[in-house]
C-alpha positions as CSV (number, residue, x, y, z in Angstrom):
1,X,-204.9,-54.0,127.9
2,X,-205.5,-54.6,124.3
3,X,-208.4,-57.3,123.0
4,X,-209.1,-58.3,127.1
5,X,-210.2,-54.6,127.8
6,X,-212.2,-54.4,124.5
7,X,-213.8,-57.7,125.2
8,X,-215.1,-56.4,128.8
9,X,-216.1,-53.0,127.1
10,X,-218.1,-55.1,124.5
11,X,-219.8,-57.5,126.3
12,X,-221.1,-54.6,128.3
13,X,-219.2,-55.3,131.7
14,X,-218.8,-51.6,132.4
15,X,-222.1,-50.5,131.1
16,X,-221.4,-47.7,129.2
17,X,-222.5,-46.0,126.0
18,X,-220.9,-47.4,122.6
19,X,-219.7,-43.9,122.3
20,X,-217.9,-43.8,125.3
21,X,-216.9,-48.1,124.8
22,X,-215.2,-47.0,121.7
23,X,-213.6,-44.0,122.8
24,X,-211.6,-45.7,125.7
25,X,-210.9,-48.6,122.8
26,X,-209.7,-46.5,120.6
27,X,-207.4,-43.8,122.8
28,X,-206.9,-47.1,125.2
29,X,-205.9,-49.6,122.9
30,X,-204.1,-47.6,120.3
31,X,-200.9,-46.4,119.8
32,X,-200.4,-44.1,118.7
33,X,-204.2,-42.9,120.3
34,X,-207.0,-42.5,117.4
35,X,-208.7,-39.0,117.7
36,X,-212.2,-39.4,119.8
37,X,-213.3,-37.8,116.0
38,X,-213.2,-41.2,114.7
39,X,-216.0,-42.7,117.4
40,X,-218.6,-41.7,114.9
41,X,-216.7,-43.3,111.4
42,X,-216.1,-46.7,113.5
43,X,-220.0,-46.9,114.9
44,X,-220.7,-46.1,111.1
45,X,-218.3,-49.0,110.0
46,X,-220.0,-51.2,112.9
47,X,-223.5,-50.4,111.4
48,X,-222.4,-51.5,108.1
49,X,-221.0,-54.6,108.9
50,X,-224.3,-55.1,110.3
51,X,-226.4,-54.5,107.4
52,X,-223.5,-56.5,105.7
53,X,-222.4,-53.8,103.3
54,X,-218.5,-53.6,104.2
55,X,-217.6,-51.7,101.0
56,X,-219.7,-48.9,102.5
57,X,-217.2,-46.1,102.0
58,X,-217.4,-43.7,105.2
59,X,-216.5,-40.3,105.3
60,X,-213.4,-39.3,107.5
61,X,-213.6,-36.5,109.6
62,X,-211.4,-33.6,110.7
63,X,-209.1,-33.7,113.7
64,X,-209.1,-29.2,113.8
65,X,-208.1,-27.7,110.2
66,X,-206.9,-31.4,109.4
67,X,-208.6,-33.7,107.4
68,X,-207.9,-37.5,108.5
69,X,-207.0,-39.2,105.5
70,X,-207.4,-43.3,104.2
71,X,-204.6,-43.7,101.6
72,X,-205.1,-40.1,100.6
73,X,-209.1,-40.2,100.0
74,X,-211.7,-38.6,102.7
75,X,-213.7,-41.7,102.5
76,X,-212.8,-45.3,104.3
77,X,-214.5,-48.8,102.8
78,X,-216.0,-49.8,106.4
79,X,-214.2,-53.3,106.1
80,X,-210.6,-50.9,106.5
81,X,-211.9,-48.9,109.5
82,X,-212.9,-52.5,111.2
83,X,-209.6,-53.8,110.5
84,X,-207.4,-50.9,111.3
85,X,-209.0,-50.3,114.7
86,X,-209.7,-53.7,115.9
87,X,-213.4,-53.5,116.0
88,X,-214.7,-57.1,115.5
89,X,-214.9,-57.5,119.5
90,X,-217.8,-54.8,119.2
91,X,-219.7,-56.8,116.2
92,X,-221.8,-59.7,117.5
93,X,-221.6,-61.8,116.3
94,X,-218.5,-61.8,114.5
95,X,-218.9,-61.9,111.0
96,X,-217.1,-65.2,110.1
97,X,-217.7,-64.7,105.6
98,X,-215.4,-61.4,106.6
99,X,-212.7,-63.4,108.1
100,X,-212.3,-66.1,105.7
């Protein structure tokens, strides 16, 4: 699985929703699975990377009565939720100044 499947569900092969692309990503290619909560954060990070503003800090959400945490703080820079759940395959193009 792993960067293939995310590749086919970017490029739109199994025409679905980005919503439902990045909740098989992200309970798919995971491990342990990232909570379907964090769909929304990571299409917020992905929005941000468009606009080009990946310092954006984006508020984590709660999984029940617990609060997901990014080294202890409720908010995330997008450029950390990009990173830590692999989601340059859904940014077209890939932004090459934030790989450098």
């Amino acid at each position: 699985m792993g960067s293939n499947l995310a590749t086919e569900l970017a490029d739109g092969l199994l025409d679905l929703d980005l919503e439902t692309q990045l909740g098989i990503h992200l309970r798919g290619n995971h491990y342990p699975p990232v909570p379907l909560s964090m769909v929304q954060p990571c299409i917020e990070a992905i929005d941000a990377f468009y606009d080009e503003d990946y310092n954006r800090m984006i508020e984590m959400p709660m999984v029940g009565d617990f609060q997901i945490l990014y080294k202890g703080m409720t908010h995330a820079p997008a450029r950390a939720i990009v990173e830590q759940h692999h989601l340059d395959t859904f940014i077209d193009p890939v932004d090459e100044d934030f790989y450098e």
